[in-house]
N, C-alpha and C positions, 0 to 999 in steps of 0.2 A: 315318404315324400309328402311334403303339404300339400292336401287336395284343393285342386281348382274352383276358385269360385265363378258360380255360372249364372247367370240372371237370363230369367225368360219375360217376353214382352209381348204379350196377349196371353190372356188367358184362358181361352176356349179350348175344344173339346182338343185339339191337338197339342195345345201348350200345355196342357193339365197331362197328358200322354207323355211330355219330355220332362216335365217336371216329376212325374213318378219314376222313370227312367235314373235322373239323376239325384233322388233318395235313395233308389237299391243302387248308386254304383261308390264304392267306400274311396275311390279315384278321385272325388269332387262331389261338392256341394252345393243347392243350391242356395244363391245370393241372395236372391231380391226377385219381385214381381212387379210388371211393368202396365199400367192396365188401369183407366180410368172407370170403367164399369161399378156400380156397387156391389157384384156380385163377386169380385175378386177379392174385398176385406176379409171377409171368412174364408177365402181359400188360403191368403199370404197368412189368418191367424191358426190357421191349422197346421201349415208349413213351419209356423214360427219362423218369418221371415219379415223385413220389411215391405211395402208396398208402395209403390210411387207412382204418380201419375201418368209419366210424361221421361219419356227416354232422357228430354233437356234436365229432369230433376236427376234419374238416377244418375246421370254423369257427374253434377255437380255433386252428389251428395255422398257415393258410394259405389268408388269404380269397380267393378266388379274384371275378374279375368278374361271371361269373354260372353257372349251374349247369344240365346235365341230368340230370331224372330218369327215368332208364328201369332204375327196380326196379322189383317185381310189385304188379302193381295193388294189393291190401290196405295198401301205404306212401304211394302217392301222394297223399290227403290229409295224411296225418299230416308225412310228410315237407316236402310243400307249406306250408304252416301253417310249421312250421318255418325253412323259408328265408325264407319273408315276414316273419316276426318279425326276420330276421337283417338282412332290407331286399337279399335278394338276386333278382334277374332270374330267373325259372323259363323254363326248357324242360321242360315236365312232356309225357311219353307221355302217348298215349293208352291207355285210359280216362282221364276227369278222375277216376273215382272208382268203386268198387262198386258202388254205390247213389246213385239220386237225391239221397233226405237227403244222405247223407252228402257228395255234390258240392254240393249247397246251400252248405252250411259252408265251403267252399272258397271258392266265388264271391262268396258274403256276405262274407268275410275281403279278397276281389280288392276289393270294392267302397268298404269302409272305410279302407283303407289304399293305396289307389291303387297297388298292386303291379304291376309286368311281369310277368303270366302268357300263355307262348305257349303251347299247347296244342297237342302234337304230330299234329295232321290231316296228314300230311305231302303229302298229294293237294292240300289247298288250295292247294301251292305249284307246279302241275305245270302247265305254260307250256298244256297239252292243255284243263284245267279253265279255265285262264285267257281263252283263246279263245273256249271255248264258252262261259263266262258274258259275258263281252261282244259274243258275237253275237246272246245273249238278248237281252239288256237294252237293246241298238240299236233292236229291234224288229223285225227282219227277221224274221221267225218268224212275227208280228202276235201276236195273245193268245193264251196256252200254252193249249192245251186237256187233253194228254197227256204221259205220261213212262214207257216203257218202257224196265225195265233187269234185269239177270241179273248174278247172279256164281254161276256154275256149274263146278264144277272134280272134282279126284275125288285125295282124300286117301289115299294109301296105306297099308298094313296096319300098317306099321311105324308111323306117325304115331299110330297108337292102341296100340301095343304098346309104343312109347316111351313113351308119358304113358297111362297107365290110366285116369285122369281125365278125359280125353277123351270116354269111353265114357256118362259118367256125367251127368244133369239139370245143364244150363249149360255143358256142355263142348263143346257142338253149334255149327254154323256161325251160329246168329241170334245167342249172345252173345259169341260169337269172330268173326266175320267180318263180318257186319254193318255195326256200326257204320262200317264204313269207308268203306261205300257211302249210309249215311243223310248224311252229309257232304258228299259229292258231287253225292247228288239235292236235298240244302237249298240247297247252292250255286246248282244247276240252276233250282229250281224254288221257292224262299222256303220260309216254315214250313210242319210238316206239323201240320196238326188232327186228324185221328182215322186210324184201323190198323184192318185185318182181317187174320187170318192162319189156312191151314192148314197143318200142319207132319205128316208122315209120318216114319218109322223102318225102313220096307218093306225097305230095300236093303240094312241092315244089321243090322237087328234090335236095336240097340242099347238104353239105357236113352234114351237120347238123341235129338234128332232127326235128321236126314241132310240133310231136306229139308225147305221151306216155302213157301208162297208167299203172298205179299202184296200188301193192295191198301191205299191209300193216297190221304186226301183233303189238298189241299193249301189252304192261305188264301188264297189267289187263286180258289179252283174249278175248278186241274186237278185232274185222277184221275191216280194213276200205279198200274203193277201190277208186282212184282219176282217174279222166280225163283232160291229160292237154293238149295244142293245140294252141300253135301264128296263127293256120290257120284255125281255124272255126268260122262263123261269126255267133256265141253266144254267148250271151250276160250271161252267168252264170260262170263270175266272179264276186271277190270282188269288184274290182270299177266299174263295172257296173250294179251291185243292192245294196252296202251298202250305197249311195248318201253323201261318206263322201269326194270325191273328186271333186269338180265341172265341171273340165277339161272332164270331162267324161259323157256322153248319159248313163242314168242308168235307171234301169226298174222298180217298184215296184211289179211286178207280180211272178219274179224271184228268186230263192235261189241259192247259192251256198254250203252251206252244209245241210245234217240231219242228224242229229245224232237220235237214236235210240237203247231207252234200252228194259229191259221186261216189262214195264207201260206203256212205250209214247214213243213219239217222239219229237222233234225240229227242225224248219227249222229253218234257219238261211241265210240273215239278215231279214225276213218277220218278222221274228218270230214267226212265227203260231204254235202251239201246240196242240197235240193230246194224251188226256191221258187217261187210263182205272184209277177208283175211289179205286181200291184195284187188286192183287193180284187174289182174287177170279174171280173176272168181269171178267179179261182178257181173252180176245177169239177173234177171227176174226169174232167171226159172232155178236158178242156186238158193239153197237156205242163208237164210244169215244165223251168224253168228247173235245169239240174243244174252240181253244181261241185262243187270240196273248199277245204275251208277252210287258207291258206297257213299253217304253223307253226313254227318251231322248239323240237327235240326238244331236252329239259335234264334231268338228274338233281334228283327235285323233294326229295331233302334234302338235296342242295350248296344250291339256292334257301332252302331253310329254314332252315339254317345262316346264308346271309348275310344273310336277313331277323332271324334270331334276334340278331346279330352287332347290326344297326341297335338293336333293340329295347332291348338291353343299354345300348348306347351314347345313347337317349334321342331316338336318330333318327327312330323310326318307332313305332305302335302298335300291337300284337299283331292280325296276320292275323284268328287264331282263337282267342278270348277264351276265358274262362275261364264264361262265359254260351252260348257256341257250344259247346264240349264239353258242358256241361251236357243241352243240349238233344237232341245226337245222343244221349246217352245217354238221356235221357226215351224220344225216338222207340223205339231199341232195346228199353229194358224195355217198353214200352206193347204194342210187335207180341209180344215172348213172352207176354204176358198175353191179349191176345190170341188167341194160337195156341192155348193151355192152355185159355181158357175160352171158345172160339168164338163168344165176341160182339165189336162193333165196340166198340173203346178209346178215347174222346172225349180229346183231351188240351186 
């Protein structure tokens, strides 16, 4: 089959992440670089690709199959829009967009023109997420009652001395880090209804938050409660026990979430399992049944690549819609509002 041609537009540390992706994949190649910076000539001559400045030039000059966009959030609708006019396949990063409205406009545009928007959740493609959502939905678990989860890590000095903006109202971990894990527990656990949040600055003093913690009702009628933290050095996040990023010291002893219905339970990414055999069994003072869940470990944006690669191709329909980005973002903005104004956020 002739491999698809793919053009990425930014070139920073995540575009350079999808472009390595799509040199190891023998499915498609990459097209073209999209990226005014002068730092991106020696990346497109090392690619031996062309370089363009301006998404307006590569359309005119060299349509490519379908497109990633991993510029900075503020382009991604306008850009998106854009390519859809052009009737091009999106790999749009994440965020879908700044602001709710303004990802409205995006979605509403996905919905009239029957666009390929993949919306880069690149966790939804992680064989770990893939298990645990189909252990849910088996039912072994029985009805979710709970969802405990953390993404607790500890950002060093330079991380704020490099980006000063860090420091600064939205540079904190609930509008930077977040959203990654609202994806993961929507997966887990269906839509979230309403948010509580407190957020502290204690550790650092910042203008900024450090830390928060949330509680969360779900359309089913679980509860989940998160702990999130750029300032505590534990190790009970995702990349630091899913071992799906190398750049990272990861732990196998550690979970980041368990979910927990009236059968059992699930940690997640150990996978360890804990389940009473019936209904009846169930008691705190009965043993469970304990196990881990079998899996194979995969690189979840090699998986997202090759699903992007389908999508392109008219194979398959986007994972993570351009209504599922939307929504993670809703959840996100609703707990900062939340956290700011200490009442419960109805969504």
């Amino acid at each position: 089959m002739t491999q698809t041609r793919i053009a990425v537009a930014g070139a920073g540390l995540i575009g350079q992440a999808h472009m390595a992706v799509i040199q190891r994949n023998p499915a498609c190649q990459l097209g073209a670089i999209v990226d005014p910076s002068p730092a991106a000539v020696a990346l497109a001559q090392r690619a031996g690709v062309p370089l363009y400045p301006t998404l307006e030039a590569l359309l005119a000059q060299d349509r490519p199959d379908g497109i990633i966009l991993a510029t900075p959030n503020p382009l991604h609708v306008p850009q998106a829009l854009q390519c859809i006019a052009a009737g091009l396949p999106i790999l749009l990063e994440k965020p879908i967009a700044t602001t709710v409205a303004e990802g409205r406009q995006l979605v509403d545009a996905v919905a009239r023109s029957g666009a390929r928007v993949l919306i880069g959740h690149h966790r939804a493609h992680s064989p770990i997420m893939a298990k645990a959502r189909q252990l849910v939905e088996s039912g072994q678990l029985g009805r979710l009652v709970a969802v405990m989860g953390s993404a607790t890590f500890f950002k060093p000095d330079h991380y704020f001395d490099d980006g000063p903006w860090r420091r600064e109202s939205g540079g904190g971990p609930i509008l930077i880090n977040l959203i990654h894990e609202i994806h993961n527990l929507r997966m887990l656990g269906g839509d979230i209804v309403a948010v509580q949040a407190f957020k502290s600055h204690a550790a650092r003093g910042f203008a900024v938050e450090d830390t928060a913690a949330i509680n969360l009702r779900f359309a089913s009628g679980m509860l989940g409660s998160f702990m999130l933290s750029d300032s505590a050095a534990c190790a009970r996040s995702w990349e630091q026990t899913s071992r799906e990023n190398p750049a990272y010291a990861s732990y196998d002893d550690e979970d980041c979430y368990v979910i927990s219905g009236t059968l059992g339970s699930l940690s997640v990414p150990t996978m360890r399992l804990k389940t009473y055999p019936s209904a009846q069994a169930s008691s705190w003072w009965k043993p469970f049944e304990v196990g881990t869940v079998g899996l194979v470990r995969e690189d979840p944006l090699s998986r997202q690549m090759a699903h992007f690669i389908a999508v392109v191709r008219g194979q398959a329909q986007p994972l993570v819609t351009a209504r599922d980005g939307l929504e993670n973002l809703r959840v996100t903005e609703a707990i900062a509002r939340a956290a700011e104004s200490g009442q419960v956020v109805e969504l």
